[in-house]
C-alpha positions in Angstrom: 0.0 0.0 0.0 1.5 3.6 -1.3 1.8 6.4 1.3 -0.9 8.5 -0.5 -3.3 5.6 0.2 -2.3 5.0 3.8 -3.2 8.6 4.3 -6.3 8.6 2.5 -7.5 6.0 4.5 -6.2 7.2 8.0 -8.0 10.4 6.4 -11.2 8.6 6.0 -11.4 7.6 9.5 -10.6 10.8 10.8 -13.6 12.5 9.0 -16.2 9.5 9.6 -14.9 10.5 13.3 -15.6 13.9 13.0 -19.2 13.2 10.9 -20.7 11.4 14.1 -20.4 14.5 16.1 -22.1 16.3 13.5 -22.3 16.4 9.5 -21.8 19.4 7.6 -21.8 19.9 3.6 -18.1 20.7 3.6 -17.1 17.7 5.8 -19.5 15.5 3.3 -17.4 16.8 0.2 -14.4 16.1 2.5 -15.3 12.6 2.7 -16.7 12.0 -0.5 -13.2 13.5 -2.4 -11.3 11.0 -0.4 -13.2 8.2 -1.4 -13.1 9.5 -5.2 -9.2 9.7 -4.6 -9.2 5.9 -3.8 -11.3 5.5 -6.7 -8.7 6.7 -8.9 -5.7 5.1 -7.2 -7.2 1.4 -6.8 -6.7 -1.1 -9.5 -9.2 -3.2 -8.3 -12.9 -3.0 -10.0 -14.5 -4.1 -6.9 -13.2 -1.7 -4.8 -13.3 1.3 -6.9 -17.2 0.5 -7.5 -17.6 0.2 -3.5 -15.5 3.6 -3.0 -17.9 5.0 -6.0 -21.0 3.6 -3.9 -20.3 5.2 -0.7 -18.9 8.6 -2.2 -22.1 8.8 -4.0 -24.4 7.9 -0.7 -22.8 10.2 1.0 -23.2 13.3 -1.1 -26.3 12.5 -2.3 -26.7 12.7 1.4 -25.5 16.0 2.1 -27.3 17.3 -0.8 -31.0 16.6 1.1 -29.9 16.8 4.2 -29.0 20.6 5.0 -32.4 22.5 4.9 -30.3 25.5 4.4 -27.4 25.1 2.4 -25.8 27.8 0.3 -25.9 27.3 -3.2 -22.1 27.7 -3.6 -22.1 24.6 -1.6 -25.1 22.9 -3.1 -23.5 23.0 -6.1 -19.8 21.6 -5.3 -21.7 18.7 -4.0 -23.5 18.2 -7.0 -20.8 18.7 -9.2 -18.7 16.5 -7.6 -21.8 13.9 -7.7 -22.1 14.2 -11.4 -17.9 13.6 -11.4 -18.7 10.4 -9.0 -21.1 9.1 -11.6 -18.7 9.3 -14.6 -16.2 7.8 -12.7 -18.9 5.2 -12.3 -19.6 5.4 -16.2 -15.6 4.8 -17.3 -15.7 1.9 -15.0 -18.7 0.0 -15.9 -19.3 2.0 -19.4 -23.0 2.2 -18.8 -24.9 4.8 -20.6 -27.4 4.8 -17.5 -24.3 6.9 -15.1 -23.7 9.3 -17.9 -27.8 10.1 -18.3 -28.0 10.5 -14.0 -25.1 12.9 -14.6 -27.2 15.1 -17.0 -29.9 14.5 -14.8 -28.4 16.2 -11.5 -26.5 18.8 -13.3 -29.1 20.2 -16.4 -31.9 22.0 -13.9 -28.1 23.5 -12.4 -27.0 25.0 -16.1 -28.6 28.7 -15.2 -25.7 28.8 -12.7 -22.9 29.2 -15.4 -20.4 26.9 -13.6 -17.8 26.0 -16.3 -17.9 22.3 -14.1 -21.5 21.8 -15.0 -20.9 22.7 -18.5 -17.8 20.1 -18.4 -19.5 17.3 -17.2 -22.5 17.8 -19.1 -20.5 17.8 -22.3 -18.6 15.1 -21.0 -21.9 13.0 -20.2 -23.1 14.2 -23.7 -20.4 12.8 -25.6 -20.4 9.3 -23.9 -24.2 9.1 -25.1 -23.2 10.1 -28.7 -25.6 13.0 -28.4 -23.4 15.2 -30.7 -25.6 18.5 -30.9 -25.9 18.4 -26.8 -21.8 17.5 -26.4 -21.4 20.8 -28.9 -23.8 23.3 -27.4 -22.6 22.1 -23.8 -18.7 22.6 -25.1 -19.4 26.1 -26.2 -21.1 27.3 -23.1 -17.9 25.9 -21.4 -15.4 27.4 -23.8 -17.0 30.9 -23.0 -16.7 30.0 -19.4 -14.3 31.8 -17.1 -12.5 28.8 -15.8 -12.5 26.8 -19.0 -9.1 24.7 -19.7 -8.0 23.9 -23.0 -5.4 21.5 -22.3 -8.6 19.4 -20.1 -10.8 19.3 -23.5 -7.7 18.2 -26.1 -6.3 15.6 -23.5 -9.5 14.2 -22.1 -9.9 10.8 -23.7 -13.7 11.1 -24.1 -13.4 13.7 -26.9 -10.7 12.1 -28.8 -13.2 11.2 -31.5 -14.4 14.8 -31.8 -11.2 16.0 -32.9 -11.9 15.6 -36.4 -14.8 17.5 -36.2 -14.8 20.9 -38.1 -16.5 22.4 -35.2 -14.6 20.7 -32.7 -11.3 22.3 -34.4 -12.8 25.5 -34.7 -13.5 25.5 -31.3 -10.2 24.7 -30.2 -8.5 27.1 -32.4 -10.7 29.9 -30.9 -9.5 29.2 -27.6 -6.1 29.4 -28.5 -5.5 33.0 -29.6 
């Protein structure tokens, strides 16, 4: 076991500690980004699906739970949610993760988060829904935080690089 996991697990129990004296949002994105992190550094499908599992549980959790949470908030936890559920989708490659992704994040697209825009383009593309992955990847290229080097060197848009569009896109971004 690496150092980074040792610590992510020590971490863990440190925070599941902390959320049986009382949960708050922030500790519930706490705890679900360490499980996420254990997603991505397991090598085991078994594991990263029961890390996935609980991540989701608990922000789903924290998204119902706080009667009055503040939307910045609200909406890192749903973010990340939608990020749990295509982690879920590149492990099991069910179209089913990518559509709960849309799900959660569409009714947040007045919000003009450059994340939401991301992962609904993201979930777009992994349904082949071509005119949704474009007119999500526009809104995010106008976007303050947008990252060029994320959309060339994410593997789910590989096949849109031949795309006139897709070029143009790109090209715009980089003057």
């Amino acid at each position: 076991m690496s150092e980074d996991t040792r610590n992510i697990i020590e971490r863990i129990g440190e925070t599941d500690q902390l959320y049986l004296t009382g949960n708050t949002p922030d500790l519930a994105l706490e705890r679900a980004a360490l499980r996420l992190e254990l997603v991505v550094l397991s090598h085991l499908r078994q594991e990263q699906i029961h890390f996935l599992q609980e991540a989701i549980v608990i922000l789903e959790h924290a998204r119902v739970e706080s009667a009055e949470i503040p939307m910045r908030v609200y909406l890192e936890l749903s973010i990340q949610l939608a990020k749990a559920y295509m982690l879920y989708f590149e492990i099991s490659r069910e179209p089913h993760f990518a559509l709960i992704t849309q799900q959660i994040l569409k009714p947040l697209s007045q919000h003009q988060h450059s994340d939401i825009y991301f992962y609904l383009a993201y979930a777009s593309v992994c349904k082949n829904e071509t005119a949704l992955t474009r007119h999500w990847l526009n809104k995010y290229s106008k976007s303050t935080d947008f990252d060029l080097e994320l959309l060339q060197m994410h593997a789910c848009f590989k096949a849109l690089h031949q795309d006139a569009w897709f070029k143009q896109l790109l090209q715009s971004k980089l003057h």
